[in-house]
Each structure stands twice: as structure tokens, then as C-alpha cells.
N, C-alpha and C positions, 0 to 999 in steps of 0.2 A: 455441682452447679451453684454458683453464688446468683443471690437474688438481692437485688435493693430497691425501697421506693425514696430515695434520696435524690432525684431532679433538679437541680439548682439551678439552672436557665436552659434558655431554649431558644435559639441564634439561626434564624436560617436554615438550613440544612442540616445543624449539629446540634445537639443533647450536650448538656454537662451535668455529669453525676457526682456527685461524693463517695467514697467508698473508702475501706476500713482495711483492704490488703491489697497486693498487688499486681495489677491487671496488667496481662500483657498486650503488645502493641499488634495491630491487626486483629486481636480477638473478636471473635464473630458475636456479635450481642442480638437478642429479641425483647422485645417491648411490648407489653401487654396493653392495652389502652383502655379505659372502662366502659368501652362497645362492645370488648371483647375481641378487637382486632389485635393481630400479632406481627408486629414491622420486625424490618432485618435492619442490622446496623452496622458498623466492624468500627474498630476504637482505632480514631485513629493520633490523638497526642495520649499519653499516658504519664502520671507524676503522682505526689505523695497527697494521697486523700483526693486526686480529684481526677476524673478523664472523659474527654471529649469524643463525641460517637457521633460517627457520621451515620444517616438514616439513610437506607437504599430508599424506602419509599417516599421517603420528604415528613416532614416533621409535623403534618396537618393533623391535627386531631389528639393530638401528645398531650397532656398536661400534667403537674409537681408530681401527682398522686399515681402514674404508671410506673408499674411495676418493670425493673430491665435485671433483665437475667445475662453473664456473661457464663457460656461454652467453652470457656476453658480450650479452644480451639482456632484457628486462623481457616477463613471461606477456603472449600475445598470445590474441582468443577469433578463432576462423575462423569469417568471417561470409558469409551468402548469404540471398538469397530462400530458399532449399529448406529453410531452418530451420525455416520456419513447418509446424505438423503433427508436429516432433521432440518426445525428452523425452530431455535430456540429465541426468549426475548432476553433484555440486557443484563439479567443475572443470572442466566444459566437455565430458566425454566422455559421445558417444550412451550409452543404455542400453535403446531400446527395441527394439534389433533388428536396425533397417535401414539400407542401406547406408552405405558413409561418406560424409563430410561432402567434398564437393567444393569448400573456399570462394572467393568471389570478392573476397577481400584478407582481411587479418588485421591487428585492429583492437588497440591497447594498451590495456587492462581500465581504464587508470587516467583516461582519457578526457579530452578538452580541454575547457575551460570555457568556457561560452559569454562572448563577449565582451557586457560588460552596454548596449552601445552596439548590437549586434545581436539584442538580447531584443526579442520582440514580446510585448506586454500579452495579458496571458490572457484572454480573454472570449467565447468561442466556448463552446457547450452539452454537453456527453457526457450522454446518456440511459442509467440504471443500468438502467430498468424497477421501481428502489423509490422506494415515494412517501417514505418518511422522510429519501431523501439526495436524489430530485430536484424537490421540492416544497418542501423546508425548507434543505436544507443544500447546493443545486446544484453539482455536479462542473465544473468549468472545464477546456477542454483546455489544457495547460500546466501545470496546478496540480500542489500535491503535498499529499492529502488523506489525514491518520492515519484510521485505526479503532484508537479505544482501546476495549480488553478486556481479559477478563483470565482466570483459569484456569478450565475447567469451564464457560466460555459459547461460543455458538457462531458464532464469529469466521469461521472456516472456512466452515461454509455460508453465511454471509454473501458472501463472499470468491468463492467459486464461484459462488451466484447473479449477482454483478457480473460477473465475467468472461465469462457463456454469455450475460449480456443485455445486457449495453454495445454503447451503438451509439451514432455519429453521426447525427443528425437528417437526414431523406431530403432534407427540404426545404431545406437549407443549402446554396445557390447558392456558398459562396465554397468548398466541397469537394468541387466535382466532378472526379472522377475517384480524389480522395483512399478509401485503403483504410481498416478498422479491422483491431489485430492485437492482440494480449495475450499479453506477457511475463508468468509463473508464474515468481518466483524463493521456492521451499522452503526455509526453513534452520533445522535441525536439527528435522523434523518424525518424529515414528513409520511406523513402516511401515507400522502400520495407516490411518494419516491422509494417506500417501502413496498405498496403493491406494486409498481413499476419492476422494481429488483424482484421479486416474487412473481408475478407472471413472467418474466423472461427465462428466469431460470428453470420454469417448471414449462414453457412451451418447448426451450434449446432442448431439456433433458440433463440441462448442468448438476440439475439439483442435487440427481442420484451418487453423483460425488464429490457432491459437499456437503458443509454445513454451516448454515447462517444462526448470527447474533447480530438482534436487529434493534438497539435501543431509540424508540421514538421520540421526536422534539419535546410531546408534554411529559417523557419521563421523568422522574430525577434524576438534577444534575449530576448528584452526586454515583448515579449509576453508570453513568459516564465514564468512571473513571475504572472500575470494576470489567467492563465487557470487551476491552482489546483483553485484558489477562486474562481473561477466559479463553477468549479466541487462541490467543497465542500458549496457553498450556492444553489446549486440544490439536493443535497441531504440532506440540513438541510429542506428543503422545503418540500421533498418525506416524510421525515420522524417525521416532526414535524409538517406537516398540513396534512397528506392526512396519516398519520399511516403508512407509510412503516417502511421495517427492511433493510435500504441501507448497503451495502457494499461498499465503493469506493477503487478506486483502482488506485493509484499514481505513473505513472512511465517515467521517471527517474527522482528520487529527486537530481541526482547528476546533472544533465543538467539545472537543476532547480537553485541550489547553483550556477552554472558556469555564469548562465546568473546574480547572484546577483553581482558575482566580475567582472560581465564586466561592468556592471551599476556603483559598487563602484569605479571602475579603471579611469571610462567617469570623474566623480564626484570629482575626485583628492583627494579620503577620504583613511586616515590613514590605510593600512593595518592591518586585525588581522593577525591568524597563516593562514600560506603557501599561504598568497595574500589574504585569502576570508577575508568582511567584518566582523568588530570585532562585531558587531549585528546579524550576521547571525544565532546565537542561537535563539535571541530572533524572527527573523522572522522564524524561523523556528515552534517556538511554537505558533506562532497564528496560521498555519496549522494543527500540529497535534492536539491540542489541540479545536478541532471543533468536533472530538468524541465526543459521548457517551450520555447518557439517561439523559432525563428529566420526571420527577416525575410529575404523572399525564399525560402523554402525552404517547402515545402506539409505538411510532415509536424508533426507533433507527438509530445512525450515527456508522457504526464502519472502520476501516480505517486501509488499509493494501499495505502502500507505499511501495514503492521498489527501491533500490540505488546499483547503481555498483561503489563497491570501488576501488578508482586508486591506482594499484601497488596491488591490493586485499589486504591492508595495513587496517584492521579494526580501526587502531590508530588517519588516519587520521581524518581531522575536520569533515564530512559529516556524516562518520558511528557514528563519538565518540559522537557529536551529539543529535546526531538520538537515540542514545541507551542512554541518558541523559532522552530524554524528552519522549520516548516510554514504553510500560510494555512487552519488551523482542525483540525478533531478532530471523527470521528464517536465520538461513546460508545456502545457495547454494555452494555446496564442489567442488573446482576443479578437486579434487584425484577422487571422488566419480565418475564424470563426465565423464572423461576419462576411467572410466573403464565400460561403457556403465548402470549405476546405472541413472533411469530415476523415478521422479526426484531426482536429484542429494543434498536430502537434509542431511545434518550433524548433528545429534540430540545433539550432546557431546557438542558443544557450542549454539543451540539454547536454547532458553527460551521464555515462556508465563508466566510471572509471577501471571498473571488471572488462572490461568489453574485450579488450586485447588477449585477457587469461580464456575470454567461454568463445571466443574464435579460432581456438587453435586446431590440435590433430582433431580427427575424429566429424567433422562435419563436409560437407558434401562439398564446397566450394574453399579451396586457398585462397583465392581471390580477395578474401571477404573487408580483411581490416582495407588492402590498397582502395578496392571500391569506395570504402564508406568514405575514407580520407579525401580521395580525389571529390567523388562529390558534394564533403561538408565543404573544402577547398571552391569549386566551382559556383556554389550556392550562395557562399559567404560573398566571392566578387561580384555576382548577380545581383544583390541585396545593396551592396556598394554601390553598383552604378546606376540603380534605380532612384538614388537619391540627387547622384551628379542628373539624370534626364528631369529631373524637377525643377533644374537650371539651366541648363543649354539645350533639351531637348533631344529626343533618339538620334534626330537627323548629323545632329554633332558630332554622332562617336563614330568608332572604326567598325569595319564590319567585326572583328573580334571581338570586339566589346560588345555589338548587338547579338553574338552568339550566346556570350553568357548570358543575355538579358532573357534572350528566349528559354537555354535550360534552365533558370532562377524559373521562370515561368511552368515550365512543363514539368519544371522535377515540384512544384507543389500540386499540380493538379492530376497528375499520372502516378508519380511516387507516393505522396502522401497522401493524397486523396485516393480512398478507396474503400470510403463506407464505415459504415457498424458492424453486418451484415459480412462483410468477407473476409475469408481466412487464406492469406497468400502463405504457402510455403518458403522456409528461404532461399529455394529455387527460383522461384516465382519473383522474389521480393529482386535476388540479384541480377535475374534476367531485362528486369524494367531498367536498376541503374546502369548496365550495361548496353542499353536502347537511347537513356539519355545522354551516355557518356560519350559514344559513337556518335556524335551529333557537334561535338566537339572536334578539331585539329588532332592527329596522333600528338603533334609536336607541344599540343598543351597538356598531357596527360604526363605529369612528370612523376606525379605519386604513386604510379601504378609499375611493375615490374616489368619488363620489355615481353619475358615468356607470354605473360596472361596479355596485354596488348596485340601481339599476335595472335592467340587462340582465341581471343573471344571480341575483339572490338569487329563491329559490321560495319563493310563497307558499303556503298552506295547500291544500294539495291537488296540488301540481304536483311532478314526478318532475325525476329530474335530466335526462332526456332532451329537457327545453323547454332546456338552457343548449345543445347541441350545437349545434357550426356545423356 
């Protein structure tokens, strides 16, 4: 263990030391302070005689004459089965109470990549229990699906309803014995939005299989950067040693970017676009890119962050991003939101580019891709001609046109609208679009296959209860 009291400035967030040999990059450092307090720190530029140390707990209280000791080591999270049912805070330490952490090895935050030779195609089903993301925009195990949002919409109980209702499909022969678990990683949330997430999950019963990382707004920034790689090497753990099928669940990636350009800002490093670090891409893909399946191996990682765009400007760097290195974006609609549509999702710009692979054999309706198609189809010219009645008025158009006006109508407040609170099957979820599509001409249904047209469209008078199998 090397010790130095050699401080040579003090920047914000970051420490600069002097030092006599050479320190490696990420090394986990502590700092003694003359209160006798002990801060954690990890190094994070490293050069000849000098290196710069980011402070997990913020640099207050620091001055020339503390002592910082480098560990010879890179942050490790202590991982075990017993996690699931925890709520630790943004570096890894319990916070809700109970015993300690006993683990069964201790994993490096910065995680191994999977080899692309070892990557198994994503096409296996996760069921949200919401028809707008399992009906239209299907969840794939492996994937890594955004929810773009943005300030004052409610991302959160979005966020919450997928975590206490996500499940694997019962009827999926190729995961038997395989578990479901859900990684909660918090960053920079209120504390009011942190008991919010914490009474929910401990009324549902979520809690008992997962485990939350919950770093709060007055933490440091610089912790920020630290607790998705926590998250995400406890769920490579769940699901690549013990067989789970994790979901984790990343919120807010924007608070996350904010603390990289407070860090680049401490660092005197060349702005990219609108201030954030010109790397920010690339630290961005070592997160996302910690999905997804490995060959031979029963578990799964799949990851479905979530970012509030500033100025709800999708252009900016965070979402443009994000939708670079992800396979699609759910949108959360402000218009949608305001007019009491819970959740407030926007099918017309979201996308699962997986969607077509986690529909195939093995789940309960063939039908599935034609439905979604015919009604993003139907939805879209709805949406169209609600702009021409803004100019010539409903009375204008042909009754076909007021047809679609009506399903644009009925397919947001029957399809998408349908609470926090409820979990549809994607029985349930296909039976509605198959109530609005019926409401339609056969002769308009051109996306749909003639077989499933006959089997399942209701004619005048018949419920949706003649499509059940």
C-alpha cells in the first residue's frame, strides 16, 4: 500500500497528487482527512509524477496535508445470490438495514466484454404486461431498449410498472428452470422519487427479486458515474452465474451524462457538442453494451435505461446517443400525457428494431407482427387526418376517413390507455387490437394475412371473446 501526503490542488470533484511511482488507472484510493474521516476515490487520469482522483464522496473537507493511500486495486461490487431483495446506495453500500453482505466472489465494476463470437441473437420474448411496448414495440431478452422522456412526464411510473410486471413467458420451454430478477440502478434521483420507488416496490412485493442502487440528487456527482457499473456487474452475475433472466433498469441516463461534464469541466478537457465530453459516446457504450446473451450460458442481461431529454429536443447529444448505440426508443408523449393517456407512450416514433426476431415461434399468437403493423399503419393515417380536420373540418372528409379518425381515437384511449396499475397479457394486449381493427373495412386491412383475417376479425355483433383460444 503506497501512502502520500503530496496534494497539489483540489478542483471540484477531483484531487491532484504528486507521486514518485506508478499508479494505475482506476485504482481505488482513500484519503484520510485531519477529522479522521476516510473518503473513497478511484484515479482517474494517471501520468509521470502526477494523478488525478476522482472523490466518491466530494472533496469537502480535503486539504494539502491528507494523507491518500492507493490499494494497489480497481472498485470491486461483492456479489451473491442474497442481493436479490437488497437496496443498496450509489457505491454499493446496503442502506436498508439488514445484515451484511456476505459475497460469493467480488466482481470488477468495469466488467468483460462479451466476446462478439460468443453473443447469442436476441429473440426470446420479455412480457412488460403494457400493450404499447408488448404489442408494438416487443422487448427482446438481450436487447437494450431507451425510454425517451423528458421533464415533468412520468417515466418513473412507467419504469416501476415494467419492473413489478416483467416476466418471462410460462410457456417458454427453452427457460426452464431459468429465474426473472430486476436490477433498479437510481442516479441522481430526489428523495422524494426514491421513497416513491421504495414504497412501490415493497407494497407490489417487487422487491424480493431485485435489487436497487439508488444514488440521490445531493450525492456526488462524481458517484454517478460509478452505480449503473455496479448495477450492471450484479446483473451480469445474476445472469451469467446463477441463470437468471435480469432486466435492469437505468434511470436517469441524463443525470448520469451531466455528472460526466462536470467531471470533464473539473479536468479542463476540450468540450465536444453542447459542453458534454467528446468521449461521451464511447463511455456510453461500455454501458449499453453489457446486454445480452452468451451462448451456452441460460441467463440473460437485457437493459432498458431511461433519459429525460432537455428542452424534449430528441437532437440533443444524450438521446442522439443513446439511439446510435441502442435497437430502438420507447417515447413518452407530452401531448399524449396531458390529455390523461396513462402511459403516455407514442407508438408513431417508437421502435424495437428486435421486435420481428422476439415475435416469432414460440409465443401464443402468429398474428402478432401483422397486427402491430396494420395498426401502427391505421394509427399513422389517423394522426394524418386529424391535422387535414384542423382545415376543412370532420364534416369534409369521406366516411373512410372518419373511420380512421375514430380508431386514431379509440386505439389511444382502449390500446394505450390502461393505467400503472394493470398487467395485460399478450393475449389480452392482441384481443383489444383485434376489437379496433374490426372496426375497420376487411378491404382496408391489407397488412394482415387473409388466414388470420378470417379467424379472428368480428363481425358485427360478435365480442372479442369468439377470438380466444
Amino acid at each position: 500500500m503506497k501512502e502520500y501526503q503530496t496534494i497539489s490542488e483540489i478542483s471540484g470533484p477531483l484531487v491532484y497528487a504528486e507521486v514518485d511511482e506508478p499508479i494505475g488507472y482506476d485504482e481505488i484510493v482513500e484519503i484520510e482527512t485531519d477529522d479522521g474521516r476516510t473518503l473513497r476515490g478511484q484515479v482517474l487520469e494517471s501520468s509521470d509524477g502526477l494523478v488525478a482522483i476522482q472523490v466518491f464522496e466530494g472533496t469537502s473537507g480535503i486539504d494539502r496535508k491528507a494523507s491518500v493511500r492507493f490499494l494497489g486495486e480497481t472498485l470491486k461490487m461483492p456479489v451473491t445470490e442474497d442481493l436479490l431483495g437488497r437496496v443498496m446506495d450509489g457505491t454499493g453500500q446496503p442502506i436498508d438495514g439488514g445484515p451484511e453482505i456476505v459475497p460469493e466472489s467480488r466482481e470488477d465494476i468495469i466488467g468483460a466484454a462479451i466476446n462478439p463470437y460468443s453473443r447469442e441473437y436476441p429473440e426470446e420474448f420479455i412480457q412488460t404486461g403494457v400493450s404499447a411496448i408488448d404489442g408494438m414495440n416487443t422487448l427482446v431478452r438481450g436487447q437494450k431498449l431507451p425510454i425517451f422522456s423528458a421533464s415533468g412526464l412520468p417515466h418513473n411510473d412507467l419504469a416501476l410498472q415494467i419492473a413489478r410486471q416483467a416476466s418471462v413467458p410460462e410457456d417458454d420451454e427453452d427457460d426452464e428452470g431459468s429465474e426473472f430478477a430486476v436490477v433498479f440502478g437510481a442516479m441522481g434521483i430526489t428523495q422524494e422519487e426514491a421513497n416513491e420507488f421504495m414504497d412501490d416496490f415493497e407494497r407490489t412485493g417487487a422487491l424480493e427479486r431485485s435489487v436497487v442502487f439508488a444514488n440521490l440528487a445531493d450525492d456526488p456527482a462524481v458517484e454517478r458515474t460509478v452505480t449503473p457499473r455496479l448495477a450492471l456487474t450484479t446483473a451480469e452475475y445474476l445472469a451469467f452465474e446463477k441463470d437468471y433472466h435480469v432486466l435492469v433498469i437505468l434511470t436517469d441516463m441524463t443525470n448520469y451524462c451531466e455528472a460526466l461534464r462536470e467531471i470533464g469541466a473539473a479536468r479542463e478537457e476540450v468540450p465536444g457538442r453542447r459542453g458534454y465530453p467528446g468521449y461521451m459516446y464511447t463511455d456510453l457504450a461500455t454501458l449499453y453494451e453489457r446486454a445480452g446473451r452468451i451462448q451456452g450460458r441460460e441467463g440473460s442481461v437485457t437493459q432498458l435505461p431511461i433519459l429525460t431529454m432537455p428542452g424534449d429536443d430528441d437532437t440533443h447529444p444524450i438521446p442522439d446517443l443513446t439511439g446510435y448505440i441502442t435497437e430502438g426508443q420507447i417515447y413518452v408523449d407530452r401531448d399524449l400525457n396531458s390529455q390523461g393517456i396513462q402511459p403516455p407512450v407514442n407508438v408513431l416514433p417508437s421502435l424495437s428494431r428486435l421486435m420481428d426476431d422476439g415475435i416469432g415461434e414460440g409465443l401464443t399468437r402468429e398474428d402478432h407482427s401483422d397486427v402491430a403493423n396494420q395498426m401502427y399503419a391505421a394509427y399513422a393515417e389517423g394522426e394524418n387526418l386529424r391535422d387535414l380536420v384542423n382545415i376543412v373540418g370532420r364534416e369534409a372528409l369521406s366516411e373512410r376517413d372518419n373511420k380512421y379518425l375514430d380508431f386514431a381515437e379509440e386505439f389511444e384511449t382502449e390500446f394505450i390507455d390502461q393505467g400503472f396499475e394493470t398487467n395485460r397479457s399478450l393475449e389480452a394486449t392482441l384481443d383489444i387490437g383485434w376489437e379496433l381493427l374490426s372496426k375497420l373495412p376487411k378491404a382496408e386491412l391489407n397488412r394482415i394475412d387473409e388466414e388470420f383475417i378470417e379467424t379472428y376479425y368480428l363481425e358485427d355483433g360478435e365480442t372479442v371473446e369468439a377470438t380466444a383460444d
